[in-house]
Each structure stands twice: as C-alpha cells, then as structure tokens.
C-alpha positions in Angstrom: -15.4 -11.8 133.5 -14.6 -9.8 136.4 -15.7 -10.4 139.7 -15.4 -8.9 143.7 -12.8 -10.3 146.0 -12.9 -9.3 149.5 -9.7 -9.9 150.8 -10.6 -9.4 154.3 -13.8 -11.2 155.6 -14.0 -9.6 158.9 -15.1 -6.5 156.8 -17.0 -8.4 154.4 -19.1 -10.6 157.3 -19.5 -6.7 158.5 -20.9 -5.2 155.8 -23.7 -8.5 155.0 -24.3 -8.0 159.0 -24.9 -4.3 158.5 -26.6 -4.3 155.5 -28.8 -7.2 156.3 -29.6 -5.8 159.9 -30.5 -2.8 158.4 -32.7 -5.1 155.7 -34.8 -6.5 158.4 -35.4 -3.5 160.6 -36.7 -1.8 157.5 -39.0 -5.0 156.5 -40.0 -4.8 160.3 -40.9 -0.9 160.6 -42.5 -1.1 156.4 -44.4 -4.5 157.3 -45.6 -2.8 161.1 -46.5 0.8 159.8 -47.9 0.2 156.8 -46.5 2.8 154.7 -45.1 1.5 151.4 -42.2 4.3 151.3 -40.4 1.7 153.2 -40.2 -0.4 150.1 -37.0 1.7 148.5 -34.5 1.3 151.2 -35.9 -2.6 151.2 -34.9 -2.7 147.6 -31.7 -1.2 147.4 -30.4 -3.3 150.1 -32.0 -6.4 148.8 -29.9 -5.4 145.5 -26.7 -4.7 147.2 -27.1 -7.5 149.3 -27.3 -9.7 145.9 -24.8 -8.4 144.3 -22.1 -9.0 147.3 -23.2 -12.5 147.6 -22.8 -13.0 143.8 -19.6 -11.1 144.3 -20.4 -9.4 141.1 -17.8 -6.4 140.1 -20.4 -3.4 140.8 -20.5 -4.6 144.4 -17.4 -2.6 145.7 -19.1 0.3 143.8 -22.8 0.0 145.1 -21.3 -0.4 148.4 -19.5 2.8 148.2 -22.2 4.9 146.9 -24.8 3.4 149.4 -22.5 4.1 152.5 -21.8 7.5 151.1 -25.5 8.7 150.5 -27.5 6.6 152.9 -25.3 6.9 156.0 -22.9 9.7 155.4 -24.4 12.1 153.6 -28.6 11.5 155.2 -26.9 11.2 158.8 -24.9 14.4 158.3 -27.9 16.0 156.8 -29.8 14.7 159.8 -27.3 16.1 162.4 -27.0 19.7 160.4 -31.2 20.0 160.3 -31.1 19.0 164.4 -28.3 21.6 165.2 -30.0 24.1 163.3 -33.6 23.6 165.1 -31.6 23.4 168.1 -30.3 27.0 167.8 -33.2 28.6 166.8 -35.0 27.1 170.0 -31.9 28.1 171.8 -30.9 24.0 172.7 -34.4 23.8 174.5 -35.3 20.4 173.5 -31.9 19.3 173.1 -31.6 15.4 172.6 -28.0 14.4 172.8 -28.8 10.8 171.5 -29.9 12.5 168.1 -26.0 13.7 167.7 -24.6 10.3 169.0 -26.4 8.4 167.1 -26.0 10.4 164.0 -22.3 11.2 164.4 -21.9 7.4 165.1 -24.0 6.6 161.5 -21.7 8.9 159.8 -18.3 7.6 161.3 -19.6 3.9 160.5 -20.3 5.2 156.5 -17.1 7.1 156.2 -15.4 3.3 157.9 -17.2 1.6 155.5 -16.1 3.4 152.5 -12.3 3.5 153.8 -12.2 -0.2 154.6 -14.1 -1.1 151.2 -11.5 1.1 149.2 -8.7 -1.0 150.9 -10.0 -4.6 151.1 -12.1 -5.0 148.1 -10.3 -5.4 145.1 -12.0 -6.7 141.3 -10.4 -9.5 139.6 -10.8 -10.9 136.5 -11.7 -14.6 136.7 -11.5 -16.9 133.6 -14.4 -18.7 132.6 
C-alpha cells in the first residue's frame, strides 16, 4: 500500500492552514450569500483536505493540480482579464490591490507546487 509522507511539516502545517483557511472563507461567503455555486470549491477542498490527513498517495497529486488550476492558472487569468479592461479604459479605474493580490495568489500556487515537488515524497508502507 502506498501512502504520502511529508517530509517537511512546516510545509505540510502550510498547506492544511491554506487549504483549510480557504475552506472556511468559502463556507462563510456560500453560507452568507446564498448561492449554491459556492458548494464546488467547498468540495474539492473538503476532498483534498481528506486525502492529506489520510496521507493517502493521490494527495501530492491533488495538491499539485489544485494549486496549479485554482491559484495559478484562475489568478493569472484574473490578472490577464484586469490588465486587459485596464487598457481598453486607458488605466482609468486602475486598482493596484487587484494585481497584488493576484500576483501574490499566483506566487503562493507556483510555491506550493515547487515545495510539494520537493518535500512530499510516496512510500510504500507494509500492511
């Protein structure tokens, strides 16, 4: 049977910080505005959060792709569809804590991917 092990648990308190931060916002802002949509990203951290604690051997993987779509790839999207509203209104609403905010979202994903590629490694573990 094969199984997680995160060698460093600075990054793996990080990540269950993170993730679970980001769980309650999102039960918080679903729960307060009333709009089911909310239930997805609710989901797929409730997932990834269950499959780090079980230290199961997809977790390296889910946490790769969810850093990689859901704060890489959505932030940079984010940042691209801003800059591009920005020049067409010639930087007339500019709102420089959009870019910080999403250049600071995509850092933190690319981080994440780099430091779970280094520190989580899958074992096999006899039963």
């Amino acid at each position: 049977m094969k199984k997680s092990n995160f060698t460093n648990h600075t990054i793996y308190w990080a990540i269950i910080s993170l993730i679970g931060g980001l769980l309650l916002w999102n039960l918080y802002a679903t729960f307060t505005t009333g709009r089911l949509i909310g239930i997805l990203p609710i989901t797929i951290q409730a997932i990834l959060l269950g499959l780090i604690f079980t230290k199961s051997q997809y977790a390296k993987i889910g946490i790769k792709i969810w850093s990689i779509i859901f704060l890489a790839v959505a932030s940079g999207l984010q940042f691209v569809g801003k800059l591009l509203q920005d020049l067409t209104e010639g930087f007339s609403n500019f709102d420089a804590v959009h870019y910080l905010t999403t250049g600071i979202t995509i850092l933190l994903g690319v981080l994440i991917v780099v430091y779970t590629n280094k520190t989580v490694e899958i074992v096999d573990v006899e039963n």
